[in-house]
Backbone as JSON Lines, residues from 0, in Angstrom:
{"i":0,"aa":"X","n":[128.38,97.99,100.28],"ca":[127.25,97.95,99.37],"c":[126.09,98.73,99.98]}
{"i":1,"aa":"X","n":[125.56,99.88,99.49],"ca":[123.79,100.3,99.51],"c":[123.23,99.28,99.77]}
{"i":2,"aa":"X","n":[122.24,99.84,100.89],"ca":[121.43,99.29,100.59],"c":[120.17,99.61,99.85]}
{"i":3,"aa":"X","n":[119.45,99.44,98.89],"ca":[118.67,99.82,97.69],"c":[117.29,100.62,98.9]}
{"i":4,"aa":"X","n":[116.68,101.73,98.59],"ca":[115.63,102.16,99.35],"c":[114.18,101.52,98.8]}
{"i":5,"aa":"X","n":[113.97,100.44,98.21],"ca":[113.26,99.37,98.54],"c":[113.35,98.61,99.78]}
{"i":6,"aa":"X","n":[114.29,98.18,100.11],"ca":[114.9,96.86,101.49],"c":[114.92,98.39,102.71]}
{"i":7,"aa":"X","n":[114.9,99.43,102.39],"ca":[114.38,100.82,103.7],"c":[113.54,100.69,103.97]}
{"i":8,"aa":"X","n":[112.63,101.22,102.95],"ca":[110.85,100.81,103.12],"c":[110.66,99.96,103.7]}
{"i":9,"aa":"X","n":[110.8,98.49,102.97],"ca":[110.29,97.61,103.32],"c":[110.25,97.5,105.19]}
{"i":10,"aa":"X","n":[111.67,97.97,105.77],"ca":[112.19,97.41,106.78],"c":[111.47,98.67,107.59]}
{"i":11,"aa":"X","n":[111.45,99.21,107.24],"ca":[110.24,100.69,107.62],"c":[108.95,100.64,108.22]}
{"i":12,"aa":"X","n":[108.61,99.79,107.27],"ca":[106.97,99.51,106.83],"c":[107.41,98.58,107.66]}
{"i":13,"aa":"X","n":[107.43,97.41,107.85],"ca":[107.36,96.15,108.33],"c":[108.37,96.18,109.97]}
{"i":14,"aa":"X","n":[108.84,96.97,110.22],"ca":[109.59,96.44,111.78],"c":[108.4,96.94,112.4]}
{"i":15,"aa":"X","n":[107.98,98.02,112.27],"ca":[107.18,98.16,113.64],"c":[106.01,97.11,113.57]}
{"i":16,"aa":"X","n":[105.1,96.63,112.29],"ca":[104.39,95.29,112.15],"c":[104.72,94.6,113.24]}
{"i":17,"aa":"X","n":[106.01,94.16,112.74],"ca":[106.73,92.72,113.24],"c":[106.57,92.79,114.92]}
{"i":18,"aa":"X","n":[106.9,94.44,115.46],"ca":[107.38,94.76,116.96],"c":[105.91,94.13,117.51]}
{"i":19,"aa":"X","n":[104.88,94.54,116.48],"ca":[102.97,94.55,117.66],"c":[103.46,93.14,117.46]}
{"i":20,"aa":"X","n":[103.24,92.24,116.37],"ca":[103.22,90.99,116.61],"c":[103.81,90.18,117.55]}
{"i":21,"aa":"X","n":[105.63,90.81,117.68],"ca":[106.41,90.48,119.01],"c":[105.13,91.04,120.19]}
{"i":22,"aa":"X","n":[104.93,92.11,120.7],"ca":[104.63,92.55,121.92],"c":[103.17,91.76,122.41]}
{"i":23,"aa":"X","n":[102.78,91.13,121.34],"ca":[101.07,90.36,121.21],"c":[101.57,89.14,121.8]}
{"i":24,"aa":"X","n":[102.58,88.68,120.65],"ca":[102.94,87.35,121.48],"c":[103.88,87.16,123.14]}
{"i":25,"aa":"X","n":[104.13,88.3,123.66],"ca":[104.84,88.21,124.44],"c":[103.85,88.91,125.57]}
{"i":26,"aa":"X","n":[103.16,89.44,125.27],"ca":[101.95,89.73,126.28],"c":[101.26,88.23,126.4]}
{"i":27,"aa":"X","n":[101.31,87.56,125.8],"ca":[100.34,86.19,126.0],"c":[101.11,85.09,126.57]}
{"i":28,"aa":"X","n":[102.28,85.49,126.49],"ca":[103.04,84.55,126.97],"c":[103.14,83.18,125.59]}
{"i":29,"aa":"X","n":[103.04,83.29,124.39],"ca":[103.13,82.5,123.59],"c":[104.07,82.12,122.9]}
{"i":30,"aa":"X","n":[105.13,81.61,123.69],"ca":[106.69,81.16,123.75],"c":[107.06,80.82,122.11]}
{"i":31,"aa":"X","n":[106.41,79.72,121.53],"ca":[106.95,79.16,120.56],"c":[106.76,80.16,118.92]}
{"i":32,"aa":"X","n":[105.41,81.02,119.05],"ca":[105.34,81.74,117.92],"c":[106.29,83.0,118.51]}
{"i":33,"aa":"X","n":[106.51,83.27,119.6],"ca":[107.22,84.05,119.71],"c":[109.17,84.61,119.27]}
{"i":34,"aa":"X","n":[109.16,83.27,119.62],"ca":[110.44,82.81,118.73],"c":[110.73,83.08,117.89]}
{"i":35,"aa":"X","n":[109.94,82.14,117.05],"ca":[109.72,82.22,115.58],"c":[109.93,83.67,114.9]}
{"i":36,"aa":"X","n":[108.68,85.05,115.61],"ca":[108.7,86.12,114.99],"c":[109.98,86.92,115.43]}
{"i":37,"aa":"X","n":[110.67,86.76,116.76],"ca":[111.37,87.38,116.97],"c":[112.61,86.93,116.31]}
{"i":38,"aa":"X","n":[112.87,86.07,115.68],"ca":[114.11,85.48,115.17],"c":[113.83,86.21,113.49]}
{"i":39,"aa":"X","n":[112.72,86.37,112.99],"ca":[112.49,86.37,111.59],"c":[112.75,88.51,111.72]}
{"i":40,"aa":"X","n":[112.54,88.97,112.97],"ca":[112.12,90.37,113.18],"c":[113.77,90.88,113.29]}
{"i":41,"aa":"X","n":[114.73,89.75,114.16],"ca":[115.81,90.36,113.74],"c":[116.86,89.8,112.43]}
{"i":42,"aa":"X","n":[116.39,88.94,111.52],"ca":[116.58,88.87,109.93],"c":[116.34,90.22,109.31]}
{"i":43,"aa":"X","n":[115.01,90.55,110.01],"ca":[114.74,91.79,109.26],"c":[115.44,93.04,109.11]}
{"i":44,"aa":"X","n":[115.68,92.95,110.77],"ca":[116.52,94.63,111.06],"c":[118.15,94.08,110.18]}
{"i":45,"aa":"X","n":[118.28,93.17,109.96],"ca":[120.02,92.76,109.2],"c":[119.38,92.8,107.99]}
{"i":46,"aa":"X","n":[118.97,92.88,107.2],"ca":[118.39,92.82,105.96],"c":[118.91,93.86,105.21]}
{"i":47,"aa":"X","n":[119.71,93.35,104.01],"ca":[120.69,94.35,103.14],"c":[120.4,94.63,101.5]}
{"i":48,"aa":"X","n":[119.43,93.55,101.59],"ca":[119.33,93.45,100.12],"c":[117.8,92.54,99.62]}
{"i":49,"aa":"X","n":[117.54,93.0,98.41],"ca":[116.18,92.18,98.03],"c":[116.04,90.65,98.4]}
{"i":50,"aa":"X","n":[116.95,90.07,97.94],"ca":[117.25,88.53,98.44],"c":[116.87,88.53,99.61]}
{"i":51,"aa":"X","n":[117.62,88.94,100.5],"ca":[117.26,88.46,102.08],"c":[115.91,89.02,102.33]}
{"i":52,"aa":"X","n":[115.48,90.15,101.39],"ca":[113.97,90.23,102.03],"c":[113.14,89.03,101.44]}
{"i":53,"aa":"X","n":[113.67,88.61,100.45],"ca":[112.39,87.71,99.27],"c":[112.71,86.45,100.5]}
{"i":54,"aa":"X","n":[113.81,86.42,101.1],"ca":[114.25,84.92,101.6],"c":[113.23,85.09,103.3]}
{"i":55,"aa":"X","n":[113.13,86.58,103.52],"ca":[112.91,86.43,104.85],"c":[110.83,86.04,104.7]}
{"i":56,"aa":"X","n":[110.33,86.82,103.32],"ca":[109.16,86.58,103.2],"c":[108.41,85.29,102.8]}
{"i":57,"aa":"X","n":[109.21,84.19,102.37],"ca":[109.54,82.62,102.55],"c":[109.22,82.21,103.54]}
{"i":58,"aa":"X","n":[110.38,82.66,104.91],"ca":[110.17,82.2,106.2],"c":[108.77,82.47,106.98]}
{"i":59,"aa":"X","n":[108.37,83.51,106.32],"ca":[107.11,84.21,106.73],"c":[105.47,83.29,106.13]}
{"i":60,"aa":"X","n":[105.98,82.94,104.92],"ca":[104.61,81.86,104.44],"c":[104.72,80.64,105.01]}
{"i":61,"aa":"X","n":[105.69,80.2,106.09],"ca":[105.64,79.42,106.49],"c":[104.91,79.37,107.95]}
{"i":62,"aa":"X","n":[103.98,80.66,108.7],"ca":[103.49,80.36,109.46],"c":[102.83,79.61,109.66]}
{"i":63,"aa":"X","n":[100.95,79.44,108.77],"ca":[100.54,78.62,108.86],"c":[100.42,77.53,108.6]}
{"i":64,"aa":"X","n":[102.11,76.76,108.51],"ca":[102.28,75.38,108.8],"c":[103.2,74.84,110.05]}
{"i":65,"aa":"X","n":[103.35,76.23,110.76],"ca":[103.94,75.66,112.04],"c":[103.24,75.25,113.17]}
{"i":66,"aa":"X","n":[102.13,75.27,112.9],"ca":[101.45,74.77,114.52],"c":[100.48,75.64,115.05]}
{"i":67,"aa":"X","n":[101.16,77.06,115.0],"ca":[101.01,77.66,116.06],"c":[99.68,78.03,116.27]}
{"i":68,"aa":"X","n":[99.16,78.03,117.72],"ca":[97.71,78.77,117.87],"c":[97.67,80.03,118.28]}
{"i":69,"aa":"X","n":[96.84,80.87,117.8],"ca":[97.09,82.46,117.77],"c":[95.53,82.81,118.74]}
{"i":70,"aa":"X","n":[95.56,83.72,119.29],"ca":[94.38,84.54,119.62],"c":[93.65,85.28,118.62]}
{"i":71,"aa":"X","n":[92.71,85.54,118.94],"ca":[92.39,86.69,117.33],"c":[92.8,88.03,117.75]}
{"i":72,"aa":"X","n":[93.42,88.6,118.57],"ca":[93.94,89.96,118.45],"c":[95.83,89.45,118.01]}
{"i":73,"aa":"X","n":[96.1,88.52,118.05],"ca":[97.28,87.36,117.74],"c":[97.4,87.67,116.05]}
{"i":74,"aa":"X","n":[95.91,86.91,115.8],"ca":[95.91,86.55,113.75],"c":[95.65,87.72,113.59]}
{"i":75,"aa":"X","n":[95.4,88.34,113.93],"ca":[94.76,90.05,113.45],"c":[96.22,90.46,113.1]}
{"i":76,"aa":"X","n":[97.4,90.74,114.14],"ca":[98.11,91.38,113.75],"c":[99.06,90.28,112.89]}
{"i":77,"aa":"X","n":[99.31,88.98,112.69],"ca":[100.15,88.29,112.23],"c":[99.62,88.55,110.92]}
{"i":78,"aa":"X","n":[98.16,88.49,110.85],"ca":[97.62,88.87,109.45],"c":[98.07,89.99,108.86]}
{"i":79,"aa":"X","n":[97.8,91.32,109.46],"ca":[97.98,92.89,109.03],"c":[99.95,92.54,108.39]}
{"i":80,"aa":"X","n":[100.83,91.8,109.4],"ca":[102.07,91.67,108.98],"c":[102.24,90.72,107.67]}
{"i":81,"aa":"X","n":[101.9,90.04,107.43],"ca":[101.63,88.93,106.0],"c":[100.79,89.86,105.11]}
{"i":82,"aa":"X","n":[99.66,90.58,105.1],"ca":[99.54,91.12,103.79],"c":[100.2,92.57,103.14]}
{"i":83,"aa":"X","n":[100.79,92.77,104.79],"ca":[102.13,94.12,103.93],"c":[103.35,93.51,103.4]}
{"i":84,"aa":"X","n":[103.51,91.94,103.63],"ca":[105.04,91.34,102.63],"c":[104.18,90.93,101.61]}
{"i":85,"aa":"X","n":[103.23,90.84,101.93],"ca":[102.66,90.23,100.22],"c":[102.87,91.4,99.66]}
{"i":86,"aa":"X","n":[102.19,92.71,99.44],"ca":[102.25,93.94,98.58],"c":[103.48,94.15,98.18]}
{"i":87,"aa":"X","n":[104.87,93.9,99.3],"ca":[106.0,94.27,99.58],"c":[106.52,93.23,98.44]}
{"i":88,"aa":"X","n":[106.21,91.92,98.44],"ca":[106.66,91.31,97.67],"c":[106.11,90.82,95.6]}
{"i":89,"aa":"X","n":[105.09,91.51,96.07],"ca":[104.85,91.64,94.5],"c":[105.53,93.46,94.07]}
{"i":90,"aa":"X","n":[105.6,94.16,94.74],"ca":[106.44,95.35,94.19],"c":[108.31,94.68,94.0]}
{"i":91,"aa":"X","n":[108.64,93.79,94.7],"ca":[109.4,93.68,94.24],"c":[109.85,92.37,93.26]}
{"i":92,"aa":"X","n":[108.68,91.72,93.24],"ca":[108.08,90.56,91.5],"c":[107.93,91.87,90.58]}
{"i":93,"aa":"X","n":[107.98,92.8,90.85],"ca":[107.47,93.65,89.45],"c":[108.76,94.39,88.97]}
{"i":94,"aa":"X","n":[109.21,94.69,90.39],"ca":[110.68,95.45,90.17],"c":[111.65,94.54,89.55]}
{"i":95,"aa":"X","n":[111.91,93.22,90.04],"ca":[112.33,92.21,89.74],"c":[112.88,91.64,88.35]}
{"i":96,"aa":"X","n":[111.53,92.04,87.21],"ca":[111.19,91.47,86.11],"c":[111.58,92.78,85.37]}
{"i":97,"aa":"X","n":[111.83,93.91,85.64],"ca":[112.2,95.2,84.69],"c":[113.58,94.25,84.69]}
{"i":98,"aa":"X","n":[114.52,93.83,85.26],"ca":[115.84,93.92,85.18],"c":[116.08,92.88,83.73]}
């Protein structure tokens, strides 16, 4: 199966995001959000299809109910990564609804 060059982009646009956020949290030594992004960062690079992106941007609104405490050069980039799946994910609420 293709993969559709929406789930390219997206994975385009968004790995290197994901990498600062890994390299932020791993410069700080911040074990538990680190996890978290690095587990969701390689969902991403396997990511074949709209589903698994809509499923991986789920896992993603679930940061700020995990706990975690961020630095502000931390929320800066966790932020910059959450409002490119938001855009990412209303282009594909829009794409979505043609079908």
């Amino acid at each position: 199966m293709a993969i559709s060059d929406l789930v390219i982009s997206a994975r385009d646009q968004l790995d290197p995001l994901m990498c600062e956020v890994v390299a932020e949290l791993e410069a700080a030594d911040n074990a538990y959000p680190l996890a978290f992004f690095t587990q969701i960062l390689m969902s991403l690079r396997s990511t074949t299809d709209e589903e698994e992106l809509m499923e991986l941007f789920f896992r993603l609104s679930t940061t700020a109910f995990q706990g975690f405490v961020f630095s502000p050069p931390e929320t800066q980039r966790v932020d910059e990564l959450l409002e490119s799946c938001e855009q990412i994910a209303l282009t594909l609420s829009v794409g979505g609804s043609a079908h």
